[in-house]
N, C-alpha and C positions, 0 to 999 in steps of 0.2 A: 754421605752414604751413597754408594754404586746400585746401579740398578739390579746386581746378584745380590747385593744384601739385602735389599729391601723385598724382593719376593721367597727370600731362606729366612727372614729373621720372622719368631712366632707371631703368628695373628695375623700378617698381613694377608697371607694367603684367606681367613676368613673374612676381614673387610673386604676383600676383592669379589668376593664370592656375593657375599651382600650387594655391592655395588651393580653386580653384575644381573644379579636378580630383581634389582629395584631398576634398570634402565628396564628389562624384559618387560614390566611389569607396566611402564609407561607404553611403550611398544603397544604391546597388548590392549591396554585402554584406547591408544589413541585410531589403533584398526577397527574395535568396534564402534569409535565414535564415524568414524567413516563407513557410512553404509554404501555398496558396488551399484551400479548405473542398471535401475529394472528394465528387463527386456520388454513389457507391458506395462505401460502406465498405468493405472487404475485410479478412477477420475469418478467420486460420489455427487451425486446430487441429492438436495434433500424435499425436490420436488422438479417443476419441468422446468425446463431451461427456455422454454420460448416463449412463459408468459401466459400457458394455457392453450385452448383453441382444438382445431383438430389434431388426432394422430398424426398423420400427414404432414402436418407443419411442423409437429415435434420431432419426426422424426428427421425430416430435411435437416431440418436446426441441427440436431446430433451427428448426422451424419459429415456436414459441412463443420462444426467442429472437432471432428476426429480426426479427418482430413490438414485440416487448419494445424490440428498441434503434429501431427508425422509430421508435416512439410517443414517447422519449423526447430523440432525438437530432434526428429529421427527417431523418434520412439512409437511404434505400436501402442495403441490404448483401450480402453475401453469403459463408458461411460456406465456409469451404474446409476442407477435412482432405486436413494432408500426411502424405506418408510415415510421418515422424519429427522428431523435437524438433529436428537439425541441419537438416533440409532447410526446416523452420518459421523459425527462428532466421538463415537467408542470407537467406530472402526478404523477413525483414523487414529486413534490413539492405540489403538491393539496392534496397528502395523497391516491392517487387512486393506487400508485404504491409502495412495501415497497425496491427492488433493482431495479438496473437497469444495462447493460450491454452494456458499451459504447466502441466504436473504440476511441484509442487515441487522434488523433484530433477531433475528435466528441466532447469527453469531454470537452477538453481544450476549445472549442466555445462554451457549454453550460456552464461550471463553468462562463464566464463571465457573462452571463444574473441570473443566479442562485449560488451566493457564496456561500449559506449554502450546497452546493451539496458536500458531500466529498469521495473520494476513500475509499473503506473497502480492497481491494485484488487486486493485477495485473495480468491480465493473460500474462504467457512470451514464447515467441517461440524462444529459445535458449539466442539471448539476452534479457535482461531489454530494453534498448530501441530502437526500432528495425531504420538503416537506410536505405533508397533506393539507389541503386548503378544504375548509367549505364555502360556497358558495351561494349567495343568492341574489335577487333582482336588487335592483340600487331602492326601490319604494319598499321593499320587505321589511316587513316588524321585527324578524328572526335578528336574534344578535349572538344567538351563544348555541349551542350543540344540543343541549336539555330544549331548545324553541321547538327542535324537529321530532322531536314525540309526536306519533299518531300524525303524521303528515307523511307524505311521499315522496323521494329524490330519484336521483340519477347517478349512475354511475357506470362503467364500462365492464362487459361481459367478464374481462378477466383483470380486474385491477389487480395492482402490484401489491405486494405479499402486506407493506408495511401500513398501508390503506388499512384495511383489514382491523392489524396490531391497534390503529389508533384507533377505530371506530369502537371496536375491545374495551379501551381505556376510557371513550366516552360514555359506556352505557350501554351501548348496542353490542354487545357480541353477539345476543341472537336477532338478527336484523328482523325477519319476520315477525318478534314483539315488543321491538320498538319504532318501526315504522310503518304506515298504515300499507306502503308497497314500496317495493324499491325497484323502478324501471332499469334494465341493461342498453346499453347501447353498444354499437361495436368500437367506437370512437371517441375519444372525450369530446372533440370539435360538435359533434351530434350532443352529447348530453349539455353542453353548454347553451346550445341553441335550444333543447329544451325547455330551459331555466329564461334564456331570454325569453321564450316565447310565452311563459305562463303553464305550457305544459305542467311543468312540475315545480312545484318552490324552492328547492336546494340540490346542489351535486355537490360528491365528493371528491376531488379529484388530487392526481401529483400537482404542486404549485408550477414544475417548469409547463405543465399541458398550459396553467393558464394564462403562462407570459406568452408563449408561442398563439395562445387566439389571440391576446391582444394585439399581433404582431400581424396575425393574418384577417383580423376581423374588428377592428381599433373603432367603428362605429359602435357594432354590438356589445363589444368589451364596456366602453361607456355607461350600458345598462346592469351592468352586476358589482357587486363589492364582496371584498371577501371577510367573511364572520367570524372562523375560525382559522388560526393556522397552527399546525403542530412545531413540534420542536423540530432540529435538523435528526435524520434516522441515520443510520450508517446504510452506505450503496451495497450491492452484490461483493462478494465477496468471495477471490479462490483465497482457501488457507490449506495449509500443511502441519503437520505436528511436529512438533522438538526437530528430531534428526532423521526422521523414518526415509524421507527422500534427500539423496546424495546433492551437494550445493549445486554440483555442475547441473545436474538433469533442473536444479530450479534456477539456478541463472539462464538458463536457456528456454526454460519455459515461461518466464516473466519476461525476458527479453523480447519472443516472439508476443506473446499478448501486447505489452506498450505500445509495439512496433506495429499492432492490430490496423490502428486505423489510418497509417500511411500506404498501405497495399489495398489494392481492389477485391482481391477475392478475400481480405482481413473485413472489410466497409460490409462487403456483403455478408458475411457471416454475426457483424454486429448487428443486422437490421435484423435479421432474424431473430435476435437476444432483446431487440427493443433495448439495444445499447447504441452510445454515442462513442465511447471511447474506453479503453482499460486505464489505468494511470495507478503511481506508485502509491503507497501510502502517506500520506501528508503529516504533519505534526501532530495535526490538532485529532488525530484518528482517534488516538485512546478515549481522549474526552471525550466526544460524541459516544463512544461504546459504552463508557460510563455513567455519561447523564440517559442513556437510550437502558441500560440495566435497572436506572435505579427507576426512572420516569415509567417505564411498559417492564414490568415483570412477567417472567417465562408466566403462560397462560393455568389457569388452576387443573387440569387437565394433563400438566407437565409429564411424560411419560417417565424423564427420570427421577420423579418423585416417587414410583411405581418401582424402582431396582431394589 
């Protein structure tokens, strides 16, 4: 059959017609799966990004991160701080938000309400996944977390988010009545030396603070052991949802974070984040989010429990 008979002979003209509407039809899907390069970044956080402390320093912090991502992305941005980790977590999902900047277990209780939420970068502060130690003098009775009822520790003006989550899990979530005071220090190096000194009988701190005293203070270190230690938590965390941000703008913005702590003005902007480095996501990520959801549940307070 010649190529005039076969578009004169009946019906072919409507398989073609079909054919032709079912390619349009992939077309079409396959443009919306591709979303265009945002002129404005839009970058959530779901608290401060420098770890607390004054305005001042958070706002250098942002500042110097804004900066950081034009230079490496080309894209204009602008950092937002929500609420909270849920009100963070819808926006990116509604398409209001194209990242997002989550505390480890933050994540790990939004990924369950939002699965298409997925990690682009880790932020890490010496280790991949950071644990909480307590602490106390090497002659202390203390052996277990329930020992520090009605006793008094240390801990540093702004510990990190997941400190917190664990103390949560032991008992203390309102620290003022479970502990008879809970002194600040600016430094764990300071709250450590507390603990040696007798000052106070326990601190809570990240475990990497207290390989780094042992490193810088391997007399004193001598004098303390550790009583509790948590499970591993997941690190900071930028994520993105489903397809909201176009692959390129995230290869290029994962690209530049990695590449964070081989540049000097990258070094300096992690010292500000009280990071060490960005790094990809590793194998073992999901288990950690999974033993970190099922071990620390979102807090009873959950706001998406309230929608």
């Amino acid at each position: 059959m010649n190529r005039r008979e076969l578009l004169t002979r009946p019906g072919h003209w409507a398989m073609l017609l079909v054919v032709l509407l079912a390619c349009c039809l992939v077309i079409h899907e396959e443009a919306i799966g591709r979303q265009s390069r945002p002129k404005v970044l839009l970058i959530g956080t779901s608290g401060t990004l420098s770890g607390g402390g004054s305005r001042s320093k958070e706002e250098a912090a942002v500042k110097k991160l804004k900066s950081f991502i034009k230079d490496e992305t080309g894209l204009d941005n602008k950092i937002l701080r929500q609420k909270n980790w849920h009100e963070l977590a819808k926006k990116l999902a509604d398409g209001k938000l194209h990242l997002g900047v989550f505390q480890g277990d933050e994540y790990a209780w939004a990924k369950q309400k939002y699965p298409k939420l997925e990690p682009l970068a880790l932020g890490i502060n010496v280790d991949r996944y950071p644990v909480a130690s307590v602490v106390t003098r090497r002659d202390s009775k203390i052996s277990r977390f329930s020992d520090l009822r009605g006793k008094n520790i240390t801990m540093t003006s702004s510990p990190p988010h997941f400190l917190r989550t664990f103390m949560d899990q032991q008992g203390a979530k309102k620290p003022k009545d479970f502990f008879a005071k809970t002194k600040q220090q600016e430094n764990v190096e300071d709250a450590l030396d507390d603990v040696v000194d007798g000052v106070v009988p326990a601190a809570v701190v990240e475990r990497s603070s207290l390989v780094a005293y042992r490193r810088r203070k391997p007399g004193r270190f001598k004098q303390l052991k550790e009583v509790v230690r948590s499970q591993p938590f997941p690190p900071v965390i930028i994520a993105c949802y489903d397809n909201v941000l176009d692959e390129s703008s995230r290869r290029r913005f994962r690209t530049g974070l990695l590449g964070a702590s081989r540049k000097e003005r990258g070094r300096m902007m992690l010292t500000l984040f009280r990071l060490t480095s960005f790094e990809g996501v590793a194998a073992d990520f999901s288990k950690v989010v999974a033993r970190t959801q099922k071990t620390y549940p979102p807090p009873k307070d959950d706001p998406s429990k309230r929608q």
